[in-house]
Structures are given as C-alpha cells and as structure tokens.
C-alpha positions in Angstrom: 2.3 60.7 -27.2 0.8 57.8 -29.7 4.2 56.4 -29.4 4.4 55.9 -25.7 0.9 54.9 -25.9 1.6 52.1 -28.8 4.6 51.0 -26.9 2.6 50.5 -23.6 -0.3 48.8 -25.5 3.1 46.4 -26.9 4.4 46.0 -23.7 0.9 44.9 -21.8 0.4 42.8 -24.4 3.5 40.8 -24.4 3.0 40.7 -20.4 -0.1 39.4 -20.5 0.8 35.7 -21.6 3.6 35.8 -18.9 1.5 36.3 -16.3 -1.0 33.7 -17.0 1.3 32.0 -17.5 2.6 32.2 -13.8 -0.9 31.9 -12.4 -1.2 28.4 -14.2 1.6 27.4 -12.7 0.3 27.7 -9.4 -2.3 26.0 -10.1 -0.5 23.2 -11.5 1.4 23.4 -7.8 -1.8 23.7 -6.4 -3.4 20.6 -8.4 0.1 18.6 -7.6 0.2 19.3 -3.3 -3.8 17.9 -3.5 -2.5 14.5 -5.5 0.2 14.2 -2.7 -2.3 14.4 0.4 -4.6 12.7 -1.5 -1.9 9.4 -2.0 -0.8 9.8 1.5 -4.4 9.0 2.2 -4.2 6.1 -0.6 -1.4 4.4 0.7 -2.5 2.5 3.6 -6.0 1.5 1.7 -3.4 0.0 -1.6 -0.3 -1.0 -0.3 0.3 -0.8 3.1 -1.7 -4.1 2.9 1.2 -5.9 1.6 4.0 -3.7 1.8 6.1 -2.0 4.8 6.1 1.7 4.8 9.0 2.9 2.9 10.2 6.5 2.1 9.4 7.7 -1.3 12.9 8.7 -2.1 14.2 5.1 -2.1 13.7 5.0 -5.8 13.9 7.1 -8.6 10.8 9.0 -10.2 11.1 6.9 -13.1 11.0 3.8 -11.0 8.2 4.6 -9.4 6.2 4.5 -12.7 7.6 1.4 -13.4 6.6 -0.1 -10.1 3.7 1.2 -10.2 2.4 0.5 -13.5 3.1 -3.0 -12.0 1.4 -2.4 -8.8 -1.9 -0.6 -10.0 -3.0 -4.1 -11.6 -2.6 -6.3 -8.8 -5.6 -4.4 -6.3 -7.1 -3.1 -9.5 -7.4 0.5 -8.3 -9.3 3.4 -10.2 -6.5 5.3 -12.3 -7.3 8.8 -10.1 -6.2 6.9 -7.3 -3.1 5.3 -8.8 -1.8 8.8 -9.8 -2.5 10.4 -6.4 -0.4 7.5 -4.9 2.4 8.1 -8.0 2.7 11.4 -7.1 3.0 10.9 -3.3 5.7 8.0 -4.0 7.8 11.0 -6.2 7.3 13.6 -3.8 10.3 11.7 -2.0 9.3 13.1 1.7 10.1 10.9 4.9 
C-alpha cells in the first residue's frame, strides 16, 4: 500500500509541472489573440496614413521586424503599440 501511495505522490508530482505548464500556454495564446486585435486597431492610427493596406503574409515574420523596427521611429509610437501592430503584421491573416 505505501508503494502505490509513493508512486501516486511521484506521479502527481511530475504531472503537476505539465499541466501548468499547459495553462501558461493558453495564456500566452490568450495574451498573443489581444496583441492582434489590439494592432488591427493600431493600424489605421500608424500606417494606414502613408501606406495601402496590405495582407500580413506578404512578408516574412522576420521581415516584419526589420520593417518595423524601421517604421516605429518614423511616427514615433509607444513600444506597446509597436508590438501589437508586430504581432498583427505576423499573424499573416487577409
């Protein structure tokens, strides 16, 4: 009986990482779908002043930190919003 109980103990205890784990990861999702909307909203204010709309996917992720690195000096925007913009340029959707 100490034996199963030990192993259980072992078992809930390696378990217990894994599923915070998981639950951090959806927050991290969570966090990540709030940047997006939150870009989409920051697009028209930053860029669609000079710039056509565009589809995100037209360039690479890591282009889109090199552009934007670029970009984010030229309308000197808070770095929140540059990153909410980032990550609605990556997201890639039409």
């Amino acid at each position: 009986m100490k034996k199963i109980l030990i192993a259980l103990f072992l078992v809930s205890a390696a378990l217990g990482p894994i599923t915070t784990s998981c639950h951090a990861a959806e927050e991290t999702k969570s966090e990540k779908r709030q940047m997006i909307r939150l870009g989409a909203r920051l697009w028209p204010v930053y860029c669609a002043q000079c710039h056509n709309a565009r589809p995100g996917s037209e360039f690479a992720p890591y282009q889109w930190d090199q552009i934007m690195m670029h970009m984010r000096a030229l309308p000197n925007m808070p770095t929140q919003d540059a990153r909410a913009i980032l990550e609605y340029l990556k997201d890639g959707r039409d």
